[in-house]
C-alpha positions in Angstrom: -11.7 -27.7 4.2 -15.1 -26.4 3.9 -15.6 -24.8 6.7 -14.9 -21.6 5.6 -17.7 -21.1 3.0 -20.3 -23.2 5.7 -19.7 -20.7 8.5 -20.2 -17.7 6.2 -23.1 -19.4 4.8 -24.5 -20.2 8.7 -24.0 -16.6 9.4 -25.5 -15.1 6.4 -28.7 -17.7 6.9 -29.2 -16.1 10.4 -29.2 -12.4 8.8 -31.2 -12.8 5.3 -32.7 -16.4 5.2 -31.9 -19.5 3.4 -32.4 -18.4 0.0 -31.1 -15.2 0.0 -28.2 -16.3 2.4 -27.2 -19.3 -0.4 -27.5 -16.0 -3.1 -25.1 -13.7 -1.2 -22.5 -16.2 -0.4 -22.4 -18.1 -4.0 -22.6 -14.4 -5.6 -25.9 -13.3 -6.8 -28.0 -9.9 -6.8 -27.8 -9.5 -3.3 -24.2 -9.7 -2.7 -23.7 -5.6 -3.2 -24.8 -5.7 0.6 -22.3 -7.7 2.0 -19.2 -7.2 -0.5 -16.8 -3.5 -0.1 -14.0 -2.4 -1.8 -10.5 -4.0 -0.8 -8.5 -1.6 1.0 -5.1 -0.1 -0.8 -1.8 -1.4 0.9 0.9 0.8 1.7 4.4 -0.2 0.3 6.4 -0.3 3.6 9.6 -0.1 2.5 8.2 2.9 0.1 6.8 4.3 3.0 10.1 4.4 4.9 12.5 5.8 2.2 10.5 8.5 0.6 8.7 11.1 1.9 5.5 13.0 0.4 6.3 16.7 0.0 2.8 19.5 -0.7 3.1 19.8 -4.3 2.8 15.8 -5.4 6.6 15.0 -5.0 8.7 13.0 -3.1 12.2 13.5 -1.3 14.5 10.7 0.1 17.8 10.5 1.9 21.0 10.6 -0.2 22.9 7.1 -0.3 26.5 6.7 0.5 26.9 8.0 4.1 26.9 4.7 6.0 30.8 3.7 5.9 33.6 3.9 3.6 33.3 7.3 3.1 36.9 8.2 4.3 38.2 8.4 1.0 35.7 10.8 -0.1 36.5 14.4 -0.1 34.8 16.7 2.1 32.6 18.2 -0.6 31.4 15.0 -1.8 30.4 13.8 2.0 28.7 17.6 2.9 27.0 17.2 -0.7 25.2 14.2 0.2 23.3 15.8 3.7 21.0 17.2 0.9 17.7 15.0 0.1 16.8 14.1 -3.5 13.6 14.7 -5.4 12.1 11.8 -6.9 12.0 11.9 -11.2 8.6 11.8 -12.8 8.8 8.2 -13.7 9.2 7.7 -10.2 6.8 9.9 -9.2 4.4 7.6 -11.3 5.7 4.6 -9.7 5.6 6.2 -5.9 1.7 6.8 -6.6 0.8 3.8 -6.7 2.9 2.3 -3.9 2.1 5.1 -1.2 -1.6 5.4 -1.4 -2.2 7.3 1.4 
């Protein structure tokens, strides 16, 4: 149950010392040494439908071409080979989910 915060505290006694090890792991001055920033996580399923183009926005694959589409004219089916541009409000949203 405790082990968790005991073994970081073992291993931080070995590094700084008893007192400053109990200050780092409990959170005091000397933790800016030991914390860093939390990574940013890539939306995967983001990552796998839209695609960053060079001037900030994103493009996709048009929906509807996976079956039933016998009933749909010709121009409709050829019309949908095209990608799609993301809106700006998804643009926004897209920002935050592909980080990288």
């Amino acid at each position: 149950m405790f082990g968790g915060i005991f073994s970081t505290l073992s291993v931080a006694t070995r590094q700084l010392g008893v007192g400053m090890a109990t200050r780092a792991v409990f959170g005091g001055p000397q933790t800016q040494a030991l914390r860093s920033m939390s990574k940013l996580k890539t939306h995967k399923g983001a990552s796998k439908r839209w695609k960053a183009l060079a001037n900030g926005l994103y493009k996709r694959r048009q929906t509807g071409l996976r079956h039933l589409n016998r009933k749909l004219p010709s121009k409709i089916r050829r019309s949908k080979h095209a990608p799609v541009l993301c809106t700006k409000g998804q643009q926004r949203h897209l920002d935050r989910l592909l980080p990288y």
